[in-house]
TIPATOR-631148 format. One record per residue (C-alpha): residue number from 1; x, y, z. Coordinates in Angstrom, 1 decimal, padded with zeros to 4 digits, m for minus. Layout:
N
+-----+--------+--------+--------+
! pos !      x !      y !      z !
+-----+--------+--------+--------+
! NUM !      X !      Y !      Z !
...
+-----+--------+--------+--------+
# end
This chain:
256
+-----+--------+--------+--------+
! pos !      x !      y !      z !
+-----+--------+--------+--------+
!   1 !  000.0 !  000.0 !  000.0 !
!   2 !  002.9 !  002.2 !  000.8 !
!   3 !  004.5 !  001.8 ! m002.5 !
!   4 !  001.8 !  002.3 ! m003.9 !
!   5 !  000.4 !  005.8 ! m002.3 !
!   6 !  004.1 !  006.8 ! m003.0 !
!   7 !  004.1 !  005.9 ! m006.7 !
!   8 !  000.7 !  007.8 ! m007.1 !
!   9 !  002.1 !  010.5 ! m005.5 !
!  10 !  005.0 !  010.5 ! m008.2 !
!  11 !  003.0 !  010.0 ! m011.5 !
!  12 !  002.6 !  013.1 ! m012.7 !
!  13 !  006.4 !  013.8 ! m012.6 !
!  14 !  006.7 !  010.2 ! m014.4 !
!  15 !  004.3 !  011.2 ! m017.0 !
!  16 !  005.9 !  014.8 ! m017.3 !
!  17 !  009.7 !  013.2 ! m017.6 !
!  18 !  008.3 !  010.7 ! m020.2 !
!  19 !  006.4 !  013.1 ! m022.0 !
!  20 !  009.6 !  015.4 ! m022.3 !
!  21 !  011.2 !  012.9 ! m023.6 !
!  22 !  009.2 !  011.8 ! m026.2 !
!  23 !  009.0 !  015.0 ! m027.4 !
!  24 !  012.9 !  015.2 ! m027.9 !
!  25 !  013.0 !  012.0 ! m029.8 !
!  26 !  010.6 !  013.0 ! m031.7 !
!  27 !  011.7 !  016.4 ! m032.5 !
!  28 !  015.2 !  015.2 ! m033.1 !
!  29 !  014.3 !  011.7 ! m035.2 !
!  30 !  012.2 !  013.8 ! m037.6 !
!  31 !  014.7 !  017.1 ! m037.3 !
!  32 !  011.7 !  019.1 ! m036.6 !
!  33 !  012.2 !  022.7 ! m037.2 !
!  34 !  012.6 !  024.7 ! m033.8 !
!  35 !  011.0 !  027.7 ! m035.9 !
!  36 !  007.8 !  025.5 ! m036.2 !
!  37 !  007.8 !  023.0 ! m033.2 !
!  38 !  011.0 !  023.5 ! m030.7 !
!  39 !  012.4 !  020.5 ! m028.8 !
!  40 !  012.4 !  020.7 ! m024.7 !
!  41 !  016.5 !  021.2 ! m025.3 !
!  42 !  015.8 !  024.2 ! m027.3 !
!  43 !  013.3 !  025.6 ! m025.2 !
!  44 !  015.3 !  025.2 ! m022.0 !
!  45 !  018.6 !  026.8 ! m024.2 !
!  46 !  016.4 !  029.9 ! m024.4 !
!  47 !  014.8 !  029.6 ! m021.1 !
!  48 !  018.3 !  029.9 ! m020.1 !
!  49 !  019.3 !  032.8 ! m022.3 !
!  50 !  016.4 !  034.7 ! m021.5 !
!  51 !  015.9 !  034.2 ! m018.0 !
!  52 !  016.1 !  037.6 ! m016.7 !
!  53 !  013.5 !  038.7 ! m019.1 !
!  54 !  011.3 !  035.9 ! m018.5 !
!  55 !  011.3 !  036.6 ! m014.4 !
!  56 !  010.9 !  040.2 ! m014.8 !
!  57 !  007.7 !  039.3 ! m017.3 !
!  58 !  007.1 !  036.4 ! m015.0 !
!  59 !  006.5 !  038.1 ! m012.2 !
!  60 !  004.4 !  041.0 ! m014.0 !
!  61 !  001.7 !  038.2 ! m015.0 !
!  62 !  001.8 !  036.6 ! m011.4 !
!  63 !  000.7 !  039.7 ! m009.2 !
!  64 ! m001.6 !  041.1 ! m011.7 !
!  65 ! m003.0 !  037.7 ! m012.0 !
!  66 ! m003.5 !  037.1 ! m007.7 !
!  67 ! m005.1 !  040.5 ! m007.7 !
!  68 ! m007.8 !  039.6 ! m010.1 !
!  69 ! m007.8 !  036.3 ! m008.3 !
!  70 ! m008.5 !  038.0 ! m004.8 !
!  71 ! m010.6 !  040.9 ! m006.4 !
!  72 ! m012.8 !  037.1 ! m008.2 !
!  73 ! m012.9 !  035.7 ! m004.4 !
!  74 ! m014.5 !  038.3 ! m002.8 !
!  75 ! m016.9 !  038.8 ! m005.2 !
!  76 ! m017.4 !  035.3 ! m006.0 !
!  77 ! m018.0 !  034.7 ! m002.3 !
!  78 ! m020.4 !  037.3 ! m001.5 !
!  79 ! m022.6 !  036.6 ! m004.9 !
!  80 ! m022.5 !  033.0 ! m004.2 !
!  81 ! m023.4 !  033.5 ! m000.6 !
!  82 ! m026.5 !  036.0 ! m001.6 !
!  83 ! m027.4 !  033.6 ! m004.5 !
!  84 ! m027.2 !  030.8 ! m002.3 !
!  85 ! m029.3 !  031.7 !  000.9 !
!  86 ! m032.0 !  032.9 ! m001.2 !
!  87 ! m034.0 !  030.8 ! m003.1 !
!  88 ! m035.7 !  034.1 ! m005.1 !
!  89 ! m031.8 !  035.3 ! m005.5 !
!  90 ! m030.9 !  031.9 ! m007.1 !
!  91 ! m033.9 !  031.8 ! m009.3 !
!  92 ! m033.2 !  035.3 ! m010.3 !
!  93 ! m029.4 !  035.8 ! m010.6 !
!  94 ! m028.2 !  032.2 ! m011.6 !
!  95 ! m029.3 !  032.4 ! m015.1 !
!  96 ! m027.9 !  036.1 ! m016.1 !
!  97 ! m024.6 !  035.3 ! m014.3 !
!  98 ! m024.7 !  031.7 ! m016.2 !
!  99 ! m025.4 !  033.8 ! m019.5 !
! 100 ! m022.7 !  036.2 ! m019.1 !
! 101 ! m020.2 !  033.8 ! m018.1 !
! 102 ! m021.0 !  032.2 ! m021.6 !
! 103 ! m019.4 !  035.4 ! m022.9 !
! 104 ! m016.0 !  035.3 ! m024.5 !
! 105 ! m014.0 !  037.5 ! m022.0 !
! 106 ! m011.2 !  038.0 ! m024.8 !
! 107 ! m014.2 !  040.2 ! m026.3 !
! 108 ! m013.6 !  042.5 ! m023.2 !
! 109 ! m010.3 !  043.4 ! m023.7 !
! 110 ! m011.1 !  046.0 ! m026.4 !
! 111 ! m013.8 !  047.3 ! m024.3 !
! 112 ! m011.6 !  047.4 ! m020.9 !
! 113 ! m008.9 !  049.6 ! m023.0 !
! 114 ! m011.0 !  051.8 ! m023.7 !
! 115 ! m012.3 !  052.4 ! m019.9 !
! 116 ! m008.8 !  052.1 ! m018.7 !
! 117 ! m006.2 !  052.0 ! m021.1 !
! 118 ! m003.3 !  049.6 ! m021.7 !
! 119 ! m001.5 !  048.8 ! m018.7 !
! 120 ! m002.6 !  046.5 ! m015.7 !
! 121 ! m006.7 !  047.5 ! m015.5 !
! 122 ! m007.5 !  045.4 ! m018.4 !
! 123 ! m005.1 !  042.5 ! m016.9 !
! 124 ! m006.6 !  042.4 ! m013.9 !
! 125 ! m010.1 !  042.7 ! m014.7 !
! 126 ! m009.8 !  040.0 ! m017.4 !
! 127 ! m008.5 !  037.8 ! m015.0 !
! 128 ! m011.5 !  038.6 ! m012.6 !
! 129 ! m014.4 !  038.2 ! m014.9 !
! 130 ! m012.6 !  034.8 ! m016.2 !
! 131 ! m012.1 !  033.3 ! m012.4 !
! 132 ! m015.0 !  034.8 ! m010.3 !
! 133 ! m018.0 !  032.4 ! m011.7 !
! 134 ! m016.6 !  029.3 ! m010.4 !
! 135 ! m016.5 !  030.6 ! m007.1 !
! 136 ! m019.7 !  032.2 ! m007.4 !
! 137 ! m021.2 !  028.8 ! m008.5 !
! 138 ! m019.3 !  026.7 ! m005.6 !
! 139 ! m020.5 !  028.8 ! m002.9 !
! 140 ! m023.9 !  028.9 ! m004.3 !
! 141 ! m024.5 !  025.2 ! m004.6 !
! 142 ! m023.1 !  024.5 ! m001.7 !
! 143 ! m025.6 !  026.7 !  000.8 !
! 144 ! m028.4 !  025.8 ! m001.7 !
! 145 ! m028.5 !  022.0 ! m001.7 !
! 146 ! m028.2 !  022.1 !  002.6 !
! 147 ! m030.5 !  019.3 !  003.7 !
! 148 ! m034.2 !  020.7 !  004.5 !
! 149 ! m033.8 !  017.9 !  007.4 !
! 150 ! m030.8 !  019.3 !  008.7 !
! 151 ! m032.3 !  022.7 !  008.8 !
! 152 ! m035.4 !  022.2 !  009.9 !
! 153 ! m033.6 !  020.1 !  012.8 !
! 154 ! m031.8 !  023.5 !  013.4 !
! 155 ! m034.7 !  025.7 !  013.2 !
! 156 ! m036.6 !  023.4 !  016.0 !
! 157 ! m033.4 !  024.0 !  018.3 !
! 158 ! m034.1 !  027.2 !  018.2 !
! 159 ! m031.3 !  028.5 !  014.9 !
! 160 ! m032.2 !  031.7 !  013.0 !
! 161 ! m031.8 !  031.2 !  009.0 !
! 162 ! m028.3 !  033.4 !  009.7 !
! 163 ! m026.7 !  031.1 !  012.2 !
! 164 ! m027.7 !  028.0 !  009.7 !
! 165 ! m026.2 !  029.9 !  006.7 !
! 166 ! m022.9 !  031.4 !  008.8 !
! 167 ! m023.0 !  027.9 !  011.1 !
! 168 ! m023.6 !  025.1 !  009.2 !
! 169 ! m023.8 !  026.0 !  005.7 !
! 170 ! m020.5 !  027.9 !  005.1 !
! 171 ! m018.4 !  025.5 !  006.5 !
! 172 ! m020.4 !  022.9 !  004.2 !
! 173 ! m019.2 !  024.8 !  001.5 !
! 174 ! m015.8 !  025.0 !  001.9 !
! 175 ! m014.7 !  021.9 !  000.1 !
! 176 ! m016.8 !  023.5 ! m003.1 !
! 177 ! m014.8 !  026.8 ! m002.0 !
! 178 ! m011.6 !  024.9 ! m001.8 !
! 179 ! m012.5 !  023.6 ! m005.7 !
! 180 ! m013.6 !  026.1 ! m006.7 !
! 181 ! m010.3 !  027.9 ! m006.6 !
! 182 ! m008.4 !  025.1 ! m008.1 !
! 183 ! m010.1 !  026.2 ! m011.2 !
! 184 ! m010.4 !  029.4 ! m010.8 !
! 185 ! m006.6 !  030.4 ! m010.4 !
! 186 ! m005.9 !  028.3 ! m013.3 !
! 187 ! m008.3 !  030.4 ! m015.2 !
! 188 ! m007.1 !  033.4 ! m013.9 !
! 189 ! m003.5 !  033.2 ! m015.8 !
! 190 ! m005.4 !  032.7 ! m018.8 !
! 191 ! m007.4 !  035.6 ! m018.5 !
! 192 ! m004.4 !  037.6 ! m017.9 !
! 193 ! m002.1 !  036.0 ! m020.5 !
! 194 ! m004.6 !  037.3 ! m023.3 !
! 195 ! m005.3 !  040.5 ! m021.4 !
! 196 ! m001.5 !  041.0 ! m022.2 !
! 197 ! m001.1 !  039.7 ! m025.8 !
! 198 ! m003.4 !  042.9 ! m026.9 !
! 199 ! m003.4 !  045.1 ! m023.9 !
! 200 ! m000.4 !  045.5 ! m022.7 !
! 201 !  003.7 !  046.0 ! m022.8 !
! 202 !  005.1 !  043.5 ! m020.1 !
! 203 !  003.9 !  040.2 ! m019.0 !
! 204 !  004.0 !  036.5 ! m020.3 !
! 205 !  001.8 !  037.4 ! m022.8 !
! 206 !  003.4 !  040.4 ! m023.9 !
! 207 !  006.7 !  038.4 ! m024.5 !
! 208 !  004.6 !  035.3 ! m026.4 !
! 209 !  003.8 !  037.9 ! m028.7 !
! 210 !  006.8 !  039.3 ! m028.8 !
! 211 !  008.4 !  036.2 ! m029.2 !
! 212 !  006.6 !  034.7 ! m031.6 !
! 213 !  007.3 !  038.0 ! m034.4 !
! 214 !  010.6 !  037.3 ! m034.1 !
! 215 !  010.5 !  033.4 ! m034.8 !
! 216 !  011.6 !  032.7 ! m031.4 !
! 217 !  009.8 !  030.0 ! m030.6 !
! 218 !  011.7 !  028.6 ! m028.1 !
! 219 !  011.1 !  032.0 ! m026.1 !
! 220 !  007.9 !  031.5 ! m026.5 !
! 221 !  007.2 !  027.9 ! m025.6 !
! 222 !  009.4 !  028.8 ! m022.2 !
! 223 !  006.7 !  031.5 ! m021.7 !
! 224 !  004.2 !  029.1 ! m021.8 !
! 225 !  005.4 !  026.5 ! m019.8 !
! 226 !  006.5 !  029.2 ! m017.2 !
! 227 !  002.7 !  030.6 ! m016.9 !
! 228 !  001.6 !  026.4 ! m016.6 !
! 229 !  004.3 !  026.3 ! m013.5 !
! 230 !  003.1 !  029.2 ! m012.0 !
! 231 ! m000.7 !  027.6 ! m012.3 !
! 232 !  000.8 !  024.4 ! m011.2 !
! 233 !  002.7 !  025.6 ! m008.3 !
! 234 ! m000.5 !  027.3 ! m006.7 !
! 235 ! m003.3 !  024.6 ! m008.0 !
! 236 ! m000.9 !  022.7 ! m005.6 !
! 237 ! m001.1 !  025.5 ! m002.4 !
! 238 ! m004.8 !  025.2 ! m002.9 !
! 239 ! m004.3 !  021.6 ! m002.5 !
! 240 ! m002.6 !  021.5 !  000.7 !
! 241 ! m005.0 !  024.0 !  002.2 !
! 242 ! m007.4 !  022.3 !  001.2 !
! 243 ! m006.4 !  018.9 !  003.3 !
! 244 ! m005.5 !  020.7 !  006.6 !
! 245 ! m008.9 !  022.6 !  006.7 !
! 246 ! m011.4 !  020.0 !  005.5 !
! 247 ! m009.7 !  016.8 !  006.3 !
! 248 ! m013.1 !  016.6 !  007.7 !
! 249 ! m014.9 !  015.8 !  003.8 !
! 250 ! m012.1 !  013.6 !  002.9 !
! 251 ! m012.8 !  010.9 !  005.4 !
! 252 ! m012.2 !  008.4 !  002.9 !
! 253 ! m008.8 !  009.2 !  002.2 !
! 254 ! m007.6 !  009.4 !  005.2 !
! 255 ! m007.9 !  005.1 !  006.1 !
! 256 ! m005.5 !  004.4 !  002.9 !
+-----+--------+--------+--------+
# end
């Protein structure tokens, strides 16, 4: 059992090193033009090259991306909590939030330069629009589908509809909340990423443009795989919050 918890925990970075790999024999056993389809070796060569660049537009796309992620949780939250403790306020709201986030948010971008101009506004409000519904949703669903039993157990011991909500029915939404942002932050870097490939002069996407008019790819595809570590690295925060707050709704795990 050991062995095999421990080679689960291990298979992604199996898969990753194999994938890599096959990419490089591939690349190299059909001499695949880096100009069209760069190998791993080429893309870490200018990785390398470029780092300095790369961290200073690196870091550009990470705090502009958390501050539309915070900016998505504290709407998120307090939509999905109205929506959710009010059965009017779901039957209302759910369907014109549902609608808009069927909206392609790269159609925004124009729109957002205009209102703020090319810099970090659109950014950060592309990464909020993109991130906030799946919060709003979690939260939502997970006060509206609290059992009628369970609450009307409450209400006879004498629990106002607030202390059910703030009691019993946040905390039962926290491993929604908890998945919620797994998604959402790795929508967030997309919504910033094409933010800056039109609206702006510094970030990841701003150098895959960049990058790619010059027939860089290599740049480029390091761009890209630096935004997917960046996801990565705080999908995997999330996750470890996750575990040491709710261990409670992961009862099942916790025998193995």
């Amino acid at each position: 059992m050991t062995n095999s918890k421990q080679f689960e925990r291990w298979s992604p970075w199996l898969l990753l090193v194999a994938v890599i790999l096959l990419w490089e024999i591939i690349c190299r056993a059909f001499d695949v033009s880096e100009f069209i389809f760069p190998s791993p070796s080429r893309i870490w060569t200018q990785f390398w090259e470029f780092k300095e660049i790369i961290a200073g537009h690196a870091w550009r796309t990470f705090w502009v991306t958390m501050a539309g992620f915070g900016l998505a949780i504290v709407v998120g939250v307090l939509l999905g909590f109205v929506i959710g403790s009010s059965r009017l306020a779901y039957a209302a709201v759910y369907p014109l939030m549902t609608a808009f986030n069927a909206l392609p948010k790269a159609a925004f971008v124009p729109i957002l330069v205009v209102w703020f101009g090319i810099g970090v506004g659109p950014a950060i409000l592309t990464a909020f629009l993109i991130s906030f519904f799946p919060i709003m949703v979690n939260i939502a669903t997970g006060l509206a589908t609290l059992e009628p039993e369970l609450e009307d157990v409450l209400r006879v011991l004498g629990a106002k509809r607030w202390d059910v909500l703030t009691k019993i029915g946040l905390p039962r939404s926290m491993p929604y909340f908890y998945a919620s942002l797994k998604v959402a932050i790795t929508l967030a870097f997309v919504g910033t990423t094409v933010s800056e490939m039109t609206a702006a002069n510094e970030g990841i996407g701003y150098l895959l443009i960049s990058a790619g008019s010059s027939m860089q790819m290599g740049l480029a595809f390091a761009g890209l795989m630096v935004v997917g570590a960046m996801a990565m690295a705080m999908y995997e925060l999330f996750s470890a919050i996750e575990k040491h707050t709710t261990g409670w709704a992961h009862r099942g795990s916790q025998g193995e």
